[in-house]
N, C-alpha and C positions, 0 to 999 in steps of 0.2 A: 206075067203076073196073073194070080189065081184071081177068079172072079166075086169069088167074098172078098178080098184084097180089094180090087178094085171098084168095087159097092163101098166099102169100108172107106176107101178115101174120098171118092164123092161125094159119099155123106157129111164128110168133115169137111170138106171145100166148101159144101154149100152149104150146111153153119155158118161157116166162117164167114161166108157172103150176104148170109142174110141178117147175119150182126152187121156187119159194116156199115149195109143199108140202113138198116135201124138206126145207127149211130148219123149218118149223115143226114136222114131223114130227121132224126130230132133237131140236128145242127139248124138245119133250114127253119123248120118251127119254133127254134127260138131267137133266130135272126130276124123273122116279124114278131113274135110275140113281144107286151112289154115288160115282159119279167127279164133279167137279167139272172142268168146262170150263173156266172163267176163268183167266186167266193168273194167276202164286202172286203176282205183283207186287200182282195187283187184291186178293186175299184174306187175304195175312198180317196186316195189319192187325186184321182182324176177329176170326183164330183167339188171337191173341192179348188182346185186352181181352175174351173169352172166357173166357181161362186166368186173367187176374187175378180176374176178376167170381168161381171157383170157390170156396166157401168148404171150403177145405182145413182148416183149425183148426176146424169144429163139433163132428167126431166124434174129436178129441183133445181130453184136459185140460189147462188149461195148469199148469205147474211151479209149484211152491207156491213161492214167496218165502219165507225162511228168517228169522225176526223178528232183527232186529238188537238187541232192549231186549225181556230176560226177563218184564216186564210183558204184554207183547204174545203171548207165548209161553205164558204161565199163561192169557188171554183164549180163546185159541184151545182149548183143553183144557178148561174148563169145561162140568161137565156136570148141574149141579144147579136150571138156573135155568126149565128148561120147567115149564111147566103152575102156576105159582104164585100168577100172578093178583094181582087187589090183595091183602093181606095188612096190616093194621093192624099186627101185630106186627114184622112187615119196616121198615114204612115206620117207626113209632119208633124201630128201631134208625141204619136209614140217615137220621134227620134227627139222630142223636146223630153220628155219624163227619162229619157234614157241619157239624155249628156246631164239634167239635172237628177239624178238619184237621191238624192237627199230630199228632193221636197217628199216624193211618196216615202220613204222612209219617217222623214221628222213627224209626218201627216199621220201616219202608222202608228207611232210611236204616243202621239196625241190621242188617239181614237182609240187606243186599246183600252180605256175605261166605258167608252160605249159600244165597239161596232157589233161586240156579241150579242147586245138588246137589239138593235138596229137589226140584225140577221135574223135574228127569230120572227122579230114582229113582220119583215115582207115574207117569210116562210109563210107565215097565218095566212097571210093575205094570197100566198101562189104569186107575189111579184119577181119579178127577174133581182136576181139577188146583186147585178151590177149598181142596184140603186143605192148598196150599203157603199158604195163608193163615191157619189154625188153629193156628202159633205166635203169630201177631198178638195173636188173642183170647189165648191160653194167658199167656205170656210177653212181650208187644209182642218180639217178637223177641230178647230177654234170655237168654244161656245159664244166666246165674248170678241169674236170677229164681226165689225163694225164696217159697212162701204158708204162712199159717198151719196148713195139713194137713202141712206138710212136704213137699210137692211141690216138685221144683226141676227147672230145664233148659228149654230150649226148649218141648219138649213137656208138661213140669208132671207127670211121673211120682212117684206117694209109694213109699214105698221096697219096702212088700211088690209094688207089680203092678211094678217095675222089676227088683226079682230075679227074677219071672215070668220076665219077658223077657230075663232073661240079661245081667240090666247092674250090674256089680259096684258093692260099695259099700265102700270104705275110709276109713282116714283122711286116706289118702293120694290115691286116686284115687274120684271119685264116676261111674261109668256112665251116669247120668241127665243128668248133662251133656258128655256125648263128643257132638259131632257128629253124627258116620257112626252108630256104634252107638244114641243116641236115637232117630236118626231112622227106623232099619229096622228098631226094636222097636215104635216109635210105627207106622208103616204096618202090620207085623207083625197087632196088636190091632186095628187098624182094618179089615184085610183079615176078623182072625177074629167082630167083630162085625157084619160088613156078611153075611157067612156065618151068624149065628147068627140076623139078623133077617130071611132069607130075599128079600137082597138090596136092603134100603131101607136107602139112603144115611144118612136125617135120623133112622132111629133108631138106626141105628150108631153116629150121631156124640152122638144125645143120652145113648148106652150109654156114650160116652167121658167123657162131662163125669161122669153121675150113677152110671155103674155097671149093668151086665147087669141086673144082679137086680133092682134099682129100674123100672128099663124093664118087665122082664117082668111084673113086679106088678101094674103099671099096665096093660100090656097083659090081664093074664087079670081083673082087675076091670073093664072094659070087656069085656070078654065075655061073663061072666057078667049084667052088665046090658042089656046086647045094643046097646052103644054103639059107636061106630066105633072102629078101635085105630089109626089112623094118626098118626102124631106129634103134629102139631095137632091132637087130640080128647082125647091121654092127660092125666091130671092126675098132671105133675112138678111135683118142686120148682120153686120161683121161678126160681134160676137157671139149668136144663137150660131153662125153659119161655122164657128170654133166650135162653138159649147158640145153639142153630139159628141162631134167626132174625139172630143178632151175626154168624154167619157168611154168610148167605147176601145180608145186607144189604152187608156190606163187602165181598162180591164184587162185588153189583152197583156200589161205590163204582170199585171197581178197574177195571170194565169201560168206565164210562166219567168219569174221574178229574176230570174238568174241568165237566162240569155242576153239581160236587157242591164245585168249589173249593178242588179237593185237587192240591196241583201233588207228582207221584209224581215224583221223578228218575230218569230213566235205568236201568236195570244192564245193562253187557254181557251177551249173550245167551253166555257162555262159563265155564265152570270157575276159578272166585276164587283154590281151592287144588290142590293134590294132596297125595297120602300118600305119605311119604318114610319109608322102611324104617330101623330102627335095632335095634342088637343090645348096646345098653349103656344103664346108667344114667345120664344127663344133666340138666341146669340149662338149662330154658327161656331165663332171661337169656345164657348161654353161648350156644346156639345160634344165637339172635341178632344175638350180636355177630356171628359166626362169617360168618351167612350175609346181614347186613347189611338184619336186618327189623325192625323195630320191635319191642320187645317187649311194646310193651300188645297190639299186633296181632297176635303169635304168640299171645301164652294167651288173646285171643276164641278163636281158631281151637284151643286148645286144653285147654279151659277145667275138664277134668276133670281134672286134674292139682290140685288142691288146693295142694299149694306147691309150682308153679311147678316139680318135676321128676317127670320120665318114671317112678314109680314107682308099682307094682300094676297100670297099666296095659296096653294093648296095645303091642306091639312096634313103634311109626311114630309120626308126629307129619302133622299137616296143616300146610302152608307155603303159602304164595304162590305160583301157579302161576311167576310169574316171577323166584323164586329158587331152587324146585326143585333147578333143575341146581347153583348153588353151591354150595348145601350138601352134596348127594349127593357132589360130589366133594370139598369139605372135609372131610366125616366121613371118607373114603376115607383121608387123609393123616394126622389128627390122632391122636392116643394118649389113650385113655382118661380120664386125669389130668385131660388139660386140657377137659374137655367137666363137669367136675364144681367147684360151688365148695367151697371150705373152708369153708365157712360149712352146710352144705345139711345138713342132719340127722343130721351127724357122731353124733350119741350113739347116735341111733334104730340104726345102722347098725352100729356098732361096741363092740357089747357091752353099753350102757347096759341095766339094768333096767327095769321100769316104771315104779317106785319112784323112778326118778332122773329118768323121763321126764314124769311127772307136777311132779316139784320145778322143772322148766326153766317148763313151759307147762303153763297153765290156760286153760280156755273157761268164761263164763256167760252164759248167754241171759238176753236179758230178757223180764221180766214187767213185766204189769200194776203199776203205782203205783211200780214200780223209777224212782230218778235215781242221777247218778253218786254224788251225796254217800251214800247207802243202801248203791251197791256198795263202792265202797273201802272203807267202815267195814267190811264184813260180810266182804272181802277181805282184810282191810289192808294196805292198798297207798293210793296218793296219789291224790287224783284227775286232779292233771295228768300224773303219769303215765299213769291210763287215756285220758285227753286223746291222751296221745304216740304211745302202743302203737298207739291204733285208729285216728291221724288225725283227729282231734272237733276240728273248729272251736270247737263250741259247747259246751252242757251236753242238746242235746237227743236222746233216742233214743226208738227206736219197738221197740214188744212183737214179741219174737220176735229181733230185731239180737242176733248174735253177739257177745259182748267177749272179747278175749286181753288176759290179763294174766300177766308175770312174776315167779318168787320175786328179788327183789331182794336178798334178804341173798347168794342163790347167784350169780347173774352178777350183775355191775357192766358186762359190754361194752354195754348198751342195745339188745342185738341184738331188732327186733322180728319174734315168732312170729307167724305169723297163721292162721285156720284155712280163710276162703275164700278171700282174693287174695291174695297178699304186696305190699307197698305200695312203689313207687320209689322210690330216691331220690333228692332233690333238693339242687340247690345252686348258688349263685350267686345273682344279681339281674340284672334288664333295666339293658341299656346304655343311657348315656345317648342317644348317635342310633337312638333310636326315638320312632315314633308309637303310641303307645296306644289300644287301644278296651276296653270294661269290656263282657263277655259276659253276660247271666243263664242259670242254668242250669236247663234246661227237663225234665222228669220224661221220666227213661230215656235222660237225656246220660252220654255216659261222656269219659273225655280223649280218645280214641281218633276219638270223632264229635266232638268238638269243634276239634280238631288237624285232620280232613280237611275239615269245613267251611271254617274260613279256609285252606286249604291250606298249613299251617304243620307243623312237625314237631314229634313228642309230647316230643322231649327240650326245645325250647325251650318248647315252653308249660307244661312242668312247670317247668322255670327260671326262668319269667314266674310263678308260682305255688308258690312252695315252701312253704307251709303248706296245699296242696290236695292229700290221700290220694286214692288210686284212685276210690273211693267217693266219688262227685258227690251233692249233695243240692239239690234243684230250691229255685232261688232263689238259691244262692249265687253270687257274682262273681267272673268269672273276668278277666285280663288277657291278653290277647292282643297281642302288639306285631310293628310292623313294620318295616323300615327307610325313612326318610326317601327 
């Protein structure tokens, strides 16, 4: 090959050599640079399931879900259940709430007009939300639950630590079972005993069943012997030494309700009532009508009111969140007169003595070895009149039941007084197109739970029942009917 030939091809070899290097040489310099050479068509792709793969939500929390069923709502609040371990005395209580399902059911079932206030107001406070369950124990959720200490009300306040707290006691109106006021004198004592035990919940609450001083007792004899003073060491009575562990067992029942074969219903996670302002003396039953609520259902919700009106009490009344408004604007339009019956303690009011207040109405408690035939005689009065007055199916009563009885020579109208409910009344008989079913009635039923179970209305099943007073007694049969 000629030597321009072979100049010639050299020259193009090393061209061609000194492009390549140019070329791999820039490859290098844009393998560190941060520019990206490739066209955006070749790379979108990639910057994109980049962007997804980011986990954006790790160093955010996500939004609490808002429980829809107040049950759920009490679970999440619970603050008593760390560090408890096996416990013998727990697990007997929780295999009691578990062969008997029905008490926290019927208790549930009672409560579902308050427990949502009750939940809110220990939220305010940062209490352990187990405490919405310590009417259960107290009362099965009972406003008008009565013990032989003379405790009554939800919370089971006796009368000296109720005036403590500022909760009046008449004849007319009792404090201990208001609602609102029971319940923010019951937190009240409960905030000032978790304070006095230097912030231990379970002697707080064993200070509520047995008393301060009982606790403390117990606490400084354990000291002195150089024993442990923590609740589970101290030597209480029998029932403080139950009472804890009743509570911490039925919350674990409530936490998780179905291992334990307790079917809880529901309760809207929302406000049952509100408090509607009043500036006059009124008749429960009036208002009522007025505002188209049931009136077994107004005096649960109002239940300090002893006969059925606004009097000694506080200026308001709790309603139905979803009649509220009606009434507020009924009371708006009405006149005085007509919110009042003629019937309502006309004497009390209007000049009567004592002397004459005593001659209308009489109260006797029973005792031990007391039957009706012992009171009438010692009364003298009939015994089916005391039958009438107090709604007695039967001849049977239990020590401590209230009996009202009338002087009969002085009224003839058959008006009956009564000292804790005043009793409906009834009238009429079931049609004949209906179906019937026969109810038994289960300890801590009232008309009221027994009307919303069948989903029927308290006026017809008192109509279905006209020889059944307020006061249900566990066993008796009820009729419930339906239409065909």
């Amino acid at each position: 090959m000629s030597s321009p030939i072979r100049k010639a091809i050299n020259s193009d070899a090393l061209t061609r050599l000194a492009q390549a290097i140019a070329v791999a040489v820039s490859a290098t310099l844009a393998g560190c640079s941060s520019h990206v050479p490739q066209t955006e068509a070749t790379h979108t792709p990639n910057i994109a399931a980049r962007a997804k793969q980011k986990p954006i939500w790790l160093s955010e929390k996500p939004t609490p879900q808002i429980p829809q069923d107040v049950w759920e709502r009490m679970r999440q609040g619970f603050q008593l259940q760390d560090n408890l371990g096996v416990n013998p005395r727990i697990e007997q209580q929780r295999l009691w709430f578990a062969s008997n399902p029905s008490f926290l059911e019927n208790a549930g079932e009672r409560g579902s007009l308050y427990i949502h206030y009750i939940v809110e107001r220990l939220e305010e406070r940062n209490m352990p939300l187990e405490l919405a369950l310590l009417p259960v124990i107290e009362s099965a959720y009972n406003p008008m639950a009565y013990s032989r200490a003379d405790a009554v009300g939800l919370w089971q306040f006796i009368p000296s630590t109720g005036r403590y707290f500022n909760l009046r006691q008449t004849r007319f109106y009792d404090g201990r079972r208001d609602i609102t006021a029971s319940t923010t004198a019951a937190m009240d004592y409960l905030t000032r005993l978790h304070d006095m035990f230097n912030g231990d919940w379970l002697l707080a609450l064993a200070a509520y069943n047995a008393g301060e001083g009982t606790v403390s007792r117990a606490i400084e004899r354990n000291e002195r012997l150089g024993l442990p003073t923590d609740y589970w060491n101290l030597p209480l009575p029998a029932e403080t030494q139950a009472y804890v562990p009743k509570l911490l067992a039925l919350s674990q029942v409530v936490l998780a309700p179905d291992a334990y074969g307790v079917n809880l219903n529901p309760i809207a996670n929302e406000p049952y009532f509100q408090v509607v302002e009043i500036n006059q003396r009124m008749d429960l039953s009036k208002v009522a009508a007025v505002a188209n609520i049931d009136e077994d259902e107004l005096f649960q919700l109002n239940p300090a009111f002893k006969q059925r009106t606004t009097i000694d009490g506080p200026q308001h009344l709790l309603v139905p969140t979803s009649k509220a408004q009606l009434l507020t604007a009924s009371l708006s339009t009405m006149r005085p007169e007509e919110l009042i019956s003629q019937r309502s303690l006309k004497p009390v009011f209007e000049g009567a003595d004592d002397s004459e207040i005593a001659s209308l109405k009489r109260a006797y408690r029973v005792k031990r070895g007391d039957n009706l035939g012992t009171i009438a005689k010692a009364n003298k009065v009939e015994v089916k009149d005391l039958q009438r007055w107090n709604k007695l199916n039967g001849k049977d009563l239990k020590v401590g039941q209230t009996l009202v009885m009338q002087d009969t020579t002085k009224r003839k109208s058959g008006r009956v007084n009564t000292v804790v409910a005043a009793n409906s009344k009834t009238n009429g008989k079931v049609t004949n197109k209906t179906q019937q079913t026969q109810y038994k009635v289960k300890q801590g039923d009232s008309l009221y739970m027994v009307a919303k179970r069948f989903n029927v209305e308290m006026q017809h099943l008192k109509r279905w029942n006209p020889r059944v007073g307020q006061a249900l007694k566990p066993g008796q049969m009820l009729t419930v009917a339906s239409p065909h």
